[in-house]
C-alpha positions as CSV (number, residue, x, y, z in Angstrom):
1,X,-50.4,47.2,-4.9
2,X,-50.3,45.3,-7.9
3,X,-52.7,45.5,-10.8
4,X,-55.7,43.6,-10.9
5,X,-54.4,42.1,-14.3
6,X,-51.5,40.9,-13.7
7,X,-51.7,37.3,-15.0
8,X,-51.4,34.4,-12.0
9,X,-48.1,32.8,-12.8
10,X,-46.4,36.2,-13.0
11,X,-48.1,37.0,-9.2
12,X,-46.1,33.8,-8.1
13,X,-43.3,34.6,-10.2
14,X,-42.9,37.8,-8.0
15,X,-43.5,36.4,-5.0
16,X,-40.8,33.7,-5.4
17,X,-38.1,36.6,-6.2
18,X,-39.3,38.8,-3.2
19,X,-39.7,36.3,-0.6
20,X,-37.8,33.3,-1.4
21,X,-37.2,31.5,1.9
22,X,-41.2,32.1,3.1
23,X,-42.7,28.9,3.7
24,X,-44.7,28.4,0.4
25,X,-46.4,24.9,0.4
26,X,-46.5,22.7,4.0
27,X,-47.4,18.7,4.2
28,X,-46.9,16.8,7.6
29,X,-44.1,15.8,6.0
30,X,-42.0,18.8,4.3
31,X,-42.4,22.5,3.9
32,X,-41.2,24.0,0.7
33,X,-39.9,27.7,0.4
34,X,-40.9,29.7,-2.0
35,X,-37.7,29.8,-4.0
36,X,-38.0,25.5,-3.8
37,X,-41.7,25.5,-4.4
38,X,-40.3,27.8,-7.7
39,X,-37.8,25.2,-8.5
40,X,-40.0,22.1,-9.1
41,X,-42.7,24.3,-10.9
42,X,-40.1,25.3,-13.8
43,X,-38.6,22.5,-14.1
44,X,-42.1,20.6,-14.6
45,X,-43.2,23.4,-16.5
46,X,-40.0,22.7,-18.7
47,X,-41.1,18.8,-18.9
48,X,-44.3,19.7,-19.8
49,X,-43.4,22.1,-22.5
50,X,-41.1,19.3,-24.1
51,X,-43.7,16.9,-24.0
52,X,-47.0,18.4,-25.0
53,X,-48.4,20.6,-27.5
54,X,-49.6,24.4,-26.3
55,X,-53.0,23.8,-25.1
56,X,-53.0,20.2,-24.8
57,X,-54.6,19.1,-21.7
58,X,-52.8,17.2,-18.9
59,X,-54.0,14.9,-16.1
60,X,-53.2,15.9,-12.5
61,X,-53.3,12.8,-10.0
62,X,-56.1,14.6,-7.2
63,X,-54.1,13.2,-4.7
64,X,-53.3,15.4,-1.5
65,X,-49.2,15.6,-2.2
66,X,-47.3,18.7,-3.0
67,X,-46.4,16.9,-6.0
68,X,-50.2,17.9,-6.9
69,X,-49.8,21.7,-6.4
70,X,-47.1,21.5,-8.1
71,X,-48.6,20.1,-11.3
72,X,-51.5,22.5,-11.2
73,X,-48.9,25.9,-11.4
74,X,-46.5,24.2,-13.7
75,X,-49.7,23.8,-15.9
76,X,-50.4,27.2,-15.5
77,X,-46.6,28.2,-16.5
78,X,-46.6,26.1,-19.4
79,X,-50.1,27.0,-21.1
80,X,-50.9,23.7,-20.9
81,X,-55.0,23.3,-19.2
82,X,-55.3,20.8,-16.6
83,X,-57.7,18.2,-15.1
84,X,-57.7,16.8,-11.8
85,X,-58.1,12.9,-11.7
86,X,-59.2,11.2,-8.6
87,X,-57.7,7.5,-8.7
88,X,-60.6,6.5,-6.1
89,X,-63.2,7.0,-9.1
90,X,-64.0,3.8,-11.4
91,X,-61.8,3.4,-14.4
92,X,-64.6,4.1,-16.5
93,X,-65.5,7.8,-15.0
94,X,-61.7,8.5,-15.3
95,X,-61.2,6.8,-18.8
96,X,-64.2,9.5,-20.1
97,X,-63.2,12.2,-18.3
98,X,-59.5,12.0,-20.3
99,X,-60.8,10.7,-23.2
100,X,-63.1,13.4,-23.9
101,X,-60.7,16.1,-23.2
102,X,-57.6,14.0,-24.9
103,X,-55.6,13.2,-22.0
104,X,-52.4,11.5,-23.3
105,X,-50.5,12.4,-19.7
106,X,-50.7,11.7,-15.9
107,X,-49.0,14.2,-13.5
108,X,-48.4,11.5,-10.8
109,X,-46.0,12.0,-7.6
110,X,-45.2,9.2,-5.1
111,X,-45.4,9.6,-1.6
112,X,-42.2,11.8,0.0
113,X,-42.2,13.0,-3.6
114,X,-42.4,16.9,-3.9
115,X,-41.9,17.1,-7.7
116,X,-44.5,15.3,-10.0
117,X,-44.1,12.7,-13.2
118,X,-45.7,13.0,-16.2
119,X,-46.5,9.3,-17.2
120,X,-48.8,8.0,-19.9
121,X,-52.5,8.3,-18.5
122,X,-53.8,4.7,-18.0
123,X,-57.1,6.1,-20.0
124,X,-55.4,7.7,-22.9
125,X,-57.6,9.1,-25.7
126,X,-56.3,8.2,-29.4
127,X,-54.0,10.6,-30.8
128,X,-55.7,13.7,-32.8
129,X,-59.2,13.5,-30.6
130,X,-60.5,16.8,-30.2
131,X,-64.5,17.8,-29.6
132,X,-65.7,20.7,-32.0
133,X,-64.8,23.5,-30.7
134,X,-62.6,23.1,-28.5
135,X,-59.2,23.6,-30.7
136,X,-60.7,27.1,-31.0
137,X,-60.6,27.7,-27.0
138,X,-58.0,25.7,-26.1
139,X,-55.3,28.4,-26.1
140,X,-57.9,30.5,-23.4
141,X,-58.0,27.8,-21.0
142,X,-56.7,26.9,-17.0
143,X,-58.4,23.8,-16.6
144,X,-61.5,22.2,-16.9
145,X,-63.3,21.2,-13.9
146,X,-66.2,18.3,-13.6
147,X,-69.7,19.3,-11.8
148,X,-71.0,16.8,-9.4
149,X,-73.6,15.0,-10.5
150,X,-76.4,15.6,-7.7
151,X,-78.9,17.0,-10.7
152,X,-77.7,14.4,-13.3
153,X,-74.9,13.5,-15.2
154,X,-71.6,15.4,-14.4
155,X,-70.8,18.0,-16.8
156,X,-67.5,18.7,-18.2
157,X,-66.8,22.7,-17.7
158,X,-63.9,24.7,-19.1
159,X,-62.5,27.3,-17.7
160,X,-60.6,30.8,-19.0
161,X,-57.0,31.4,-17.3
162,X,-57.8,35.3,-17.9
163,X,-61.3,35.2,-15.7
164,X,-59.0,33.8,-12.6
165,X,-57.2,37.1,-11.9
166,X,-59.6,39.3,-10.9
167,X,-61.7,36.9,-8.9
168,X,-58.0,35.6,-7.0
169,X,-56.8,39.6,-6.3
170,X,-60.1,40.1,-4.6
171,X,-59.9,37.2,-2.5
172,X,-56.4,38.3,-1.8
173,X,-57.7,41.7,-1.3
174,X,-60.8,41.2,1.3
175,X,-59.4,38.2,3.0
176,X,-55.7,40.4,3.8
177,X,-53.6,37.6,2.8
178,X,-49.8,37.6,2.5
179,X,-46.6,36.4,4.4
180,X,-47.2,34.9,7.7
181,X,-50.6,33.9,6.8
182,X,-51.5,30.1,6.3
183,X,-54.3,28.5,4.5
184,X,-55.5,25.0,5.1
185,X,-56.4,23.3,1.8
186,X,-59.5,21.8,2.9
187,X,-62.0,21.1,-0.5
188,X,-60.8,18.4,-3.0
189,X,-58.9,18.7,-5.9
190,X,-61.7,17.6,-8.1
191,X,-63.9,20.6,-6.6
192,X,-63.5,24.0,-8.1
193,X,-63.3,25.5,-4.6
194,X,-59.7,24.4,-4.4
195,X,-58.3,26.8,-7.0
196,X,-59.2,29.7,-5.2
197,X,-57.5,28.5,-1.7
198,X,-54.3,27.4,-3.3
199,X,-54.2,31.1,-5.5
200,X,-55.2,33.3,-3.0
201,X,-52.1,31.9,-1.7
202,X,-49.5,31.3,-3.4
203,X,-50.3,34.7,-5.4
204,X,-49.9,36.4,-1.8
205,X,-46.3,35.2,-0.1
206,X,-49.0,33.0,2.5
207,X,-48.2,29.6,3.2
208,X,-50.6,26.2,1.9
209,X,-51.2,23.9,4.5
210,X,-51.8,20.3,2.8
211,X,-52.5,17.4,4.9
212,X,-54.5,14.5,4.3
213,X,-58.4,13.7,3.8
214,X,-58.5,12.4,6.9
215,X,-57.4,15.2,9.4
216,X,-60.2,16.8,7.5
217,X,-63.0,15.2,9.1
218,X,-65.6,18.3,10.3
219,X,-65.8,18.3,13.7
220,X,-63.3,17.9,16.7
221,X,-60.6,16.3,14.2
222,X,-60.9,19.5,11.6
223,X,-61.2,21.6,14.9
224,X,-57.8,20.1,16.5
225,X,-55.6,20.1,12.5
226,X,-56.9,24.2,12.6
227,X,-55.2,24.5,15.9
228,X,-52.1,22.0,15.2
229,X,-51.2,23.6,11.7
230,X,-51.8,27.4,12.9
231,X,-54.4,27.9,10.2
232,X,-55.1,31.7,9.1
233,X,-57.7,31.6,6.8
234,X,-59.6,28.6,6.0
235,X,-63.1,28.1,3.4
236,X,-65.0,25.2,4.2
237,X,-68.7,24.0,3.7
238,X,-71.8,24.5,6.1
239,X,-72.0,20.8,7.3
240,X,-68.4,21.2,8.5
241,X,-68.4,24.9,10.2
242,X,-71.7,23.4,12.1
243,X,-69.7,20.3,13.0
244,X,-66.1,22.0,14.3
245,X,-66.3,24.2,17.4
246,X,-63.2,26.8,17.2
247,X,-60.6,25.6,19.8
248,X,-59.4,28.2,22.2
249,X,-55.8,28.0,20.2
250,X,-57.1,29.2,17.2
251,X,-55.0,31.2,14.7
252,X,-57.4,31.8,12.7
253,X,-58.3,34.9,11.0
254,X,-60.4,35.0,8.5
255,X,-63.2,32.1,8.1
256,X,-65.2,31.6,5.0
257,X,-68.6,29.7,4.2
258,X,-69.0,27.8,0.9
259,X,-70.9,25.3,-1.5
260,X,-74.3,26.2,0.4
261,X,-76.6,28.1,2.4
262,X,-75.1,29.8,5.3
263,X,-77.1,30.1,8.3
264,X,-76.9,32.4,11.1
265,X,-75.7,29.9,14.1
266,X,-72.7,29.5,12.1
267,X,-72.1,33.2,11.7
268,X,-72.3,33.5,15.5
269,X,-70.5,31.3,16.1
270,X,-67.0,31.8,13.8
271,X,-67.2,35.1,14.3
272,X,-66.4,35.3,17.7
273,X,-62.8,34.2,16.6
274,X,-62.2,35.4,13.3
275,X,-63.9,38.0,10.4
276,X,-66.3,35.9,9.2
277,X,-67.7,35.6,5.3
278,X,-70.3,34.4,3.0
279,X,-69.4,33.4,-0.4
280,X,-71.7,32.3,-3.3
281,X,-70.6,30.9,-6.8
282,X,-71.2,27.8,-9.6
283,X,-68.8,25.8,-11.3
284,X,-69.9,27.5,-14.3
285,X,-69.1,31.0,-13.7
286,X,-65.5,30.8,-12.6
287,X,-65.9,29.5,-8.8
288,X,-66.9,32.8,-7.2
289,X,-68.8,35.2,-7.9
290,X,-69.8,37.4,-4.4
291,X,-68.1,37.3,-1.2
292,X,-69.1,39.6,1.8
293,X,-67.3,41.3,4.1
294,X,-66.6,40.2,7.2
295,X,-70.2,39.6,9.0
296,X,-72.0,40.6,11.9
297,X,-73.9,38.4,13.9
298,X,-76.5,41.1,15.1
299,X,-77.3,41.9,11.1
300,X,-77.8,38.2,10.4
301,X,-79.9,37.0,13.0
302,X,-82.5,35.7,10.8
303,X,-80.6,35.8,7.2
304,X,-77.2,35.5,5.6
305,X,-76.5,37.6,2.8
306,X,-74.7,36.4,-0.4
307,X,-71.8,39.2,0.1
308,X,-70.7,41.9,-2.8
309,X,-69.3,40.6,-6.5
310,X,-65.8,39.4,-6.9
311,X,-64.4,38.7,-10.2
312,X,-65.7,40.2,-13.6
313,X,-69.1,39.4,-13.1
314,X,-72.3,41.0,-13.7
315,X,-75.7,40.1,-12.1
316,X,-79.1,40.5,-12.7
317,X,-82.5,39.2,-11.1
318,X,-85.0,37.7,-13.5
319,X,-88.0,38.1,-11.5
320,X,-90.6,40.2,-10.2
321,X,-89.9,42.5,-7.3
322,X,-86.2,41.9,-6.6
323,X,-86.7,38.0,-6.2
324,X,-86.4,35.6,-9.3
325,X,-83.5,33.6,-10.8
326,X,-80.0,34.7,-10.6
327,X,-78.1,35.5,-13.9
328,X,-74.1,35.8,-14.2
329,X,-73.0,37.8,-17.2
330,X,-69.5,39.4,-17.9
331,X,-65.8,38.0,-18.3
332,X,-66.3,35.5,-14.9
333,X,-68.9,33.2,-17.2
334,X,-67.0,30.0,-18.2
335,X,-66.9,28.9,-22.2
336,X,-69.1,25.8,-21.7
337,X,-69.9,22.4,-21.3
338,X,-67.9,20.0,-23.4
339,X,-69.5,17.2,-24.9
340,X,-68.7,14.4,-27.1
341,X,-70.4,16.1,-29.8
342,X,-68.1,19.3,-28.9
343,X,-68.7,22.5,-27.1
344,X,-71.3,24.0,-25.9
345,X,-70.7,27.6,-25.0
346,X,-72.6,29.5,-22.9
347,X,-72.7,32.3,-24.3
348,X,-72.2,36.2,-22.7
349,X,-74.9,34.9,-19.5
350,X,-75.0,31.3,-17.2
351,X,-78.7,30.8,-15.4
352,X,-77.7,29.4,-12.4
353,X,-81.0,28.0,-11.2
354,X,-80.6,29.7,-7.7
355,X,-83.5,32.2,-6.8
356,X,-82.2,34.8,-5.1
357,X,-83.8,37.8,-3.6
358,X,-82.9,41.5,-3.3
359,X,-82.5,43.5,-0.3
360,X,-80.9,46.7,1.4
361,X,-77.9,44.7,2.8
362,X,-77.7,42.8,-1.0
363,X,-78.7,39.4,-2.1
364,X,-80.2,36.6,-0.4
365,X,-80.5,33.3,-1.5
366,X,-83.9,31.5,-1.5
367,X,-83.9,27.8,-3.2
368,X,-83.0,26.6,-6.5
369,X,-85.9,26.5,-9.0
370,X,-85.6,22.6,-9.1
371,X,-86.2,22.5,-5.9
372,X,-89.8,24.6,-5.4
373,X,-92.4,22.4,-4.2
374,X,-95.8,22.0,-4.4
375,X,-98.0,21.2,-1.6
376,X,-101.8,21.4,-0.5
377,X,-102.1,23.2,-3.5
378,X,-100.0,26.0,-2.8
379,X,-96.2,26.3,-4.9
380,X,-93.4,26.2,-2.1
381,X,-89.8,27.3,-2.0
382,X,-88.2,24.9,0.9
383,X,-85.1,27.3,0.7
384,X,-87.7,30.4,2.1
385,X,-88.3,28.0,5.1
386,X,-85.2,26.7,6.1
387,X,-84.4,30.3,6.4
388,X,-87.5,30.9,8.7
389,X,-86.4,27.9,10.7
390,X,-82.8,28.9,11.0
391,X,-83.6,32.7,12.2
392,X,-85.1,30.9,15.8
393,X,-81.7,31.3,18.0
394,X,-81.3,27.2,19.0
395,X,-81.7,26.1,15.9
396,X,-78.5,25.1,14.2
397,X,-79.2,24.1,10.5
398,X,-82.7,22.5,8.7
399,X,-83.5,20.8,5.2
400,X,-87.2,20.8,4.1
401,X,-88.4,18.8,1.4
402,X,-92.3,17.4,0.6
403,X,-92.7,14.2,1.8
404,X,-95.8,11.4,2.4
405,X,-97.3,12.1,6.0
406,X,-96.2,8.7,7.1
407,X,-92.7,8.9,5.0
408,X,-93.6,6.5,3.1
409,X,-93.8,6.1,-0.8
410,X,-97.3,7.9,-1.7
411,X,-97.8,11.0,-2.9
412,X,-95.8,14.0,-1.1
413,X,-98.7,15.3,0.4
414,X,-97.0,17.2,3.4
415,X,-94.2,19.7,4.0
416,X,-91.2,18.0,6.1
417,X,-89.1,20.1,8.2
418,X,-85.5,18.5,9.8
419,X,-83.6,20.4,12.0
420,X,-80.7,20.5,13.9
421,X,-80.8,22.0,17.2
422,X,-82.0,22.7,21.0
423,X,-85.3,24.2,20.5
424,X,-88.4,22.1,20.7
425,X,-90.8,21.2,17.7
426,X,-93.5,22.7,19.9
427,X,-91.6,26.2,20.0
428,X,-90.2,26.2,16.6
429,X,-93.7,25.3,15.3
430,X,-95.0,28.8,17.4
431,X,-92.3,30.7,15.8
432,X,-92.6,29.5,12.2
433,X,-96.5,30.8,12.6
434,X,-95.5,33.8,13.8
435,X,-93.2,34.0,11.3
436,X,-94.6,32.3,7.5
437,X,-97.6,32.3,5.9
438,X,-100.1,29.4,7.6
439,X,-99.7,27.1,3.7
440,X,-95.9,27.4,4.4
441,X,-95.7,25.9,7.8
442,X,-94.6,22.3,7.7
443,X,-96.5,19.9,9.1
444,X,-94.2,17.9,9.9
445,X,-91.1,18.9,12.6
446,X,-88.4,16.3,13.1
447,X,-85.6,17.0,15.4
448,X,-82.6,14.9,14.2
449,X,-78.5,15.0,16.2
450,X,-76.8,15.1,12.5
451,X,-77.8,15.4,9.1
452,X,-76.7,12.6,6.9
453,X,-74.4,13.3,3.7
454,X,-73.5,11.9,0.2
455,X,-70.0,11.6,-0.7
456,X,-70.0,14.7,-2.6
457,X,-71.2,16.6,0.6
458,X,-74.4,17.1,0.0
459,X,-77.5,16.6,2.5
460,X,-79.2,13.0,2.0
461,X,-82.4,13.5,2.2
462,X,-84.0,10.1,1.4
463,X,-81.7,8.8,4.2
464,X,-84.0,11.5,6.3
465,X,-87.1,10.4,5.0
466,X,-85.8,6.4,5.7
467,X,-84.9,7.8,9.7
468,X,-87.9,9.6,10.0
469,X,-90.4,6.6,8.7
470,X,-88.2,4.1,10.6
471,X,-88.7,5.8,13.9
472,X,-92.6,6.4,13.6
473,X,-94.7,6.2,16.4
474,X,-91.9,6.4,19.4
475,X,-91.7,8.5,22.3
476,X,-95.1,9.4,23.2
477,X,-95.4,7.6,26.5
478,X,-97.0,4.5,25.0
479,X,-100.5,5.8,24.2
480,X,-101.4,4.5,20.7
481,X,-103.5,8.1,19.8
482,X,-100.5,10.2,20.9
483,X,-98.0,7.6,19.0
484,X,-99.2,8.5,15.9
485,X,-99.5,12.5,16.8
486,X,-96.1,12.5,17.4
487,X,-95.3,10.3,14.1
488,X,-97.5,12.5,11.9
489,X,-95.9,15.8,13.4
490,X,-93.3,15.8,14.9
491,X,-94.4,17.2,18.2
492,X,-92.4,15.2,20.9
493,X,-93.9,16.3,24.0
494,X,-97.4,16.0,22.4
495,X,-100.2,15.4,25.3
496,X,-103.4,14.5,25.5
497,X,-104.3,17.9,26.7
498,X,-103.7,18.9,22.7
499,X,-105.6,19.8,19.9
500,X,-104.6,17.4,16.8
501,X,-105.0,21.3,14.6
502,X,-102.6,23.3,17.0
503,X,-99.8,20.5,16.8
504,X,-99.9,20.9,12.9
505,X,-102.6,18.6,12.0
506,X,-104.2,19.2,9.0
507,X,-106.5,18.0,6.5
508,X,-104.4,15.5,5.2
509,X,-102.5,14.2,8.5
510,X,-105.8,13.7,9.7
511,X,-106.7,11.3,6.6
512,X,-103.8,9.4,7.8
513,X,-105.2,9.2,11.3
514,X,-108.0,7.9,10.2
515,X,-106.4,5.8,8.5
516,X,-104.4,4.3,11.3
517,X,-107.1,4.4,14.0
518,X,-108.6,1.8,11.6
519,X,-105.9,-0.4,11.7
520,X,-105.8,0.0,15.5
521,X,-109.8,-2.0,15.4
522,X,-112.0,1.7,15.5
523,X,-113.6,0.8,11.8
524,X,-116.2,3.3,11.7
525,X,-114.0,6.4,12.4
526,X,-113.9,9.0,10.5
527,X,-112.4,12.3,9.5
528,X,-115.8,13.8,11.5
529,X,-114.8,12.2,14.8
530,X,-111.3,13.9,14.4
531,X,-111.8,17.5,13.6
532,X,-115.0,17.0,16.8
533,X,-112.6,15.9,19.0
534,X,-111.3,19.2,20.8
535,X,-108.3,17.3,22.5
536,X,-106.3,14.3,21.7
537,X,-108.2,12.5,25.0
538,X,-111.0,12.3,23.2
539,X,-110.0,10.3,20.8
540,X,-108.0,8.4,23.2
541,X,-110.6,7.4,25.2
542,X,-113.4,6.3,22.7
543,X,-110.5,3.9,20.6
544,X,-111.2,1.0,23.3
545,X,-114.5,1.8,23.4
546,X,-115.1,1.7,19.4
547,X,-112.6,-1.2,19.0
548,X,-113.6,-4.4,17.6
């Protein structure tokens, strides 16, 4: 077994003199051995070492080449800290991104091409440009890696070589990879998530599978390339593990969820073809930070745990009662952010923002503390009732947020639920007040065939809010009354037989009502007539009557 601090370029080292002619790195194209793959790192480590200074940063082209791998382990080898640059980003994101860290060189490759150039970088900074700080950490670091944006400006992270190692020999370690076993590189070069899939790997003897972006498309497309390239092991995101059913030809071995909340369909469903696995971790605290053991369906019916620590990492709980905000500590926490005005370290500890909560099987995440919500007067975490949602069998994922009643611009003065799924908003309304407290029921249900995403993967929930507001009032058999039931709940097979209350009216739906039976010519209703009326007929049947 070897030691858990043996750096990575000496792993690969060994692999290439013990198993030279495994397959190493495989493109629809070419596969490369090991002792080939070897080859074309040295000699661009060599190139790289003529051309640069130690701890000089160099630009990788984030295209999906060999070339590209290539460049990041040559990088490694030389001591030189790398960036990944997506040539589909504006000139001006890339021109920062270099600038700031004093790109002077492009690790480009050409199609075919298995061994990368270094060229001058089209956005290169002026000779001697260096941030405070970072001449001090320079010599420490692999790479720095970009966050994404979605709460604000992307952040500029850097990265320690020496908090890789443990966090790759566990990965290697609970996943049981090593010759025969074939990854498929499926997150983007610009996304932390990718070091760990190509390490694990080429650390192990496996095989990296690299193919492009657009045999990577979640559902039967990803499902057919898992099949086609005899994939082994394979981390991907939620939206994509709901989208892609497991083909019957599937190689696969061991699965893994990343970049968000796991829910339990997706457990039961990849693990009845391979060990399945949680994993949990921020940009900021070296990509991983807990990864579970392979998962059973029956002990995640309602909730996913996190999984156990990987890395050097230490966690604690800031909270009351085993729930609060989730605080790395230990080797695995990154330097800092780097700035123009230089760096900003974080110190022994990173904050991550998630809440998490602790129980006998480990942690469970809740929401992120930017996205606790406030509704009717009560303080909500939408995270706590996706969960709720997502423990009903049928239901296959669900995003709520606090929205206007009528999804329009107001004030969010009701709690939205969207879910994916077979189960009726009738029956997952029972079960959620069975299940939560009454103030953290949503009011709102809405059944939607596919969540809509941003280009950086993440849910789009105004594109929700713009579905759900576009499609008010349909599917109620034409009555008017129940129209705007169904628009103000959810409820699709609302009747006139219901209670406005028992369908998830409440206070403030029932303001809208009003509201809308006005428009509809009864002027003198008010919120009175509705909370009198013990079904929706009754309303029904006095609105031509009261109608001007």
């Amino acid at each position: 077994m070897l030691s858990r601090d043996l750096p990575i370029v000496d792993r690969i080292d060994l692999v290439v003199r013990e198993h030279p002619d495994a397959d190493a790195l495989a493109t629809p194209e070419r596969t490369l051995t090991y002792r080939e793959f070897g080859k074309y790192v040295e000699e661009f480590a060599l190139e790289l070492e003529r051309r640069t200074a130690p701890g000089e940063f160099v630009g990788i082209e984030a295209d999906r080449r060999a070339g590209s791998i290539v460049a990041m382990i040559g990088a490694l080898r030389a001591g030189r800290p790398f960036v990944f640059l997506d040539p589909r980003d504006s000139e001006a994101s890339n021109s920062a991104k270099a600038g700031l860290l004093g790109v002077r060189l492009l690790a480009r490759c050409l199609p075919g091409q298995q061994d990368p150039d270094l060229v001058p970088a089209r956005w290169a900074t002026a000779a001697g440009h260096s941030p405070a700080g970072l001449d001090e950490v320079r010599s420490e670091l692999a790479y720095a890696i970009h966050t994404s944006g979605s709460t604000g400006e992307p952040k500029c992270v850097l990265v320690r070589a020496a908090a890789l190692v443990p966090v790759v020999h566990d990965h290697v370690e609970r996943l049981e990879v090593g010759p025969g076993c074939r990854t498929l590189q499926f997150a983007r070069l610009t996304f932390d998530g990718c070091v760990t899939e190509i390490l694990w790997t080429l650390t192990s003897g496996a095989c990296l599978v690299v193919v492009d972006e657009s045999l990577l498309t979640p559902g039967p497309v990803l499902g057919g390339t898992l099949e086609r390239f005899g994939i082994t092991h394979v981390k991907t995101t939620p939206f994509a593990l709901t989208a892609t059913e497991p083909g019957p030809g599937t190689a696969l071995r061991h699965v893994l969820n990343g970049g968000g909340a796991c829910r339990p369909s997706v457990v039961r469903r990849w693990s009845a073809v391979a060990a399945f696995h949680n994993a949990y971790g921020t940009t900021e605290t070296t990509i991983c930070n807990l990864l579970s053991d392979p998962l059973d369906p029956g002990s995640c019916a309602s909730e996913v745990p996190l999984g156990e620590r990987v890395g050097d990492c230490g966690l604690r709980v800031d909270g009351e009662g085993g729930r609060g905000e989730l605080v790395v500590t230990g080797n695995s926490v990154a330097v800092g952010y780097l700035a123009e005005d230089g760096v900003r370290p974080f110190g022994d500890e990173y904050r991550t923002g998630d809440v998490v909560e602790e129980r006998e099987d480990g942690l469970h995440f809740v929401e992120r503390v930017d996205r606790q919500v406030k509704v009717r007067g009560y303080r909500v975490d939408p995270g706590e009732v996706e969960n709720a949602v997502c423990g009903l069998t049928g239901v296959l994922d669900a995003v709520v947020v606090a929205e206007a009643h009528d999804g329009g611009d107001a004030a969010a003065d009701a709690l939205v639920c969207y879910f994916r799924g077979g189960v009726s908003p009738r029956a997952l309304r029972e079960h959620l007040e069975s299940t939560l407290d009454p103030y953290k029921v949503p009011s709102v249900l809405t059944r939607v065939e596919e969540f809509p995403h941003t280009p950086n993967g993440k849910v789009d929930r105004d594109a929700l809010r713009a579905d759900r507001r576009a499609g008010a009032g349909g599917g109620s058999g034409g009555d008017p009354v129940l129209e705007l039931v169904h628009g103000l709940t959810g409820i699709d097979d609302v009747t006139l037989d219901d209670n406005f209350f028992d369908v998830g009216g409440d206070s403030a739906s029932a303001v809208v009502l009003v509201t809308r039976l006005k428009e509809l010519g009864w002027v003198d209703v008010g919120v009175r007539d509705v909370l009198r009326a013990d079904t929706l007929r009754d309303l029904s049947e006095r609105l031509p009557e009261r109608s001007v």
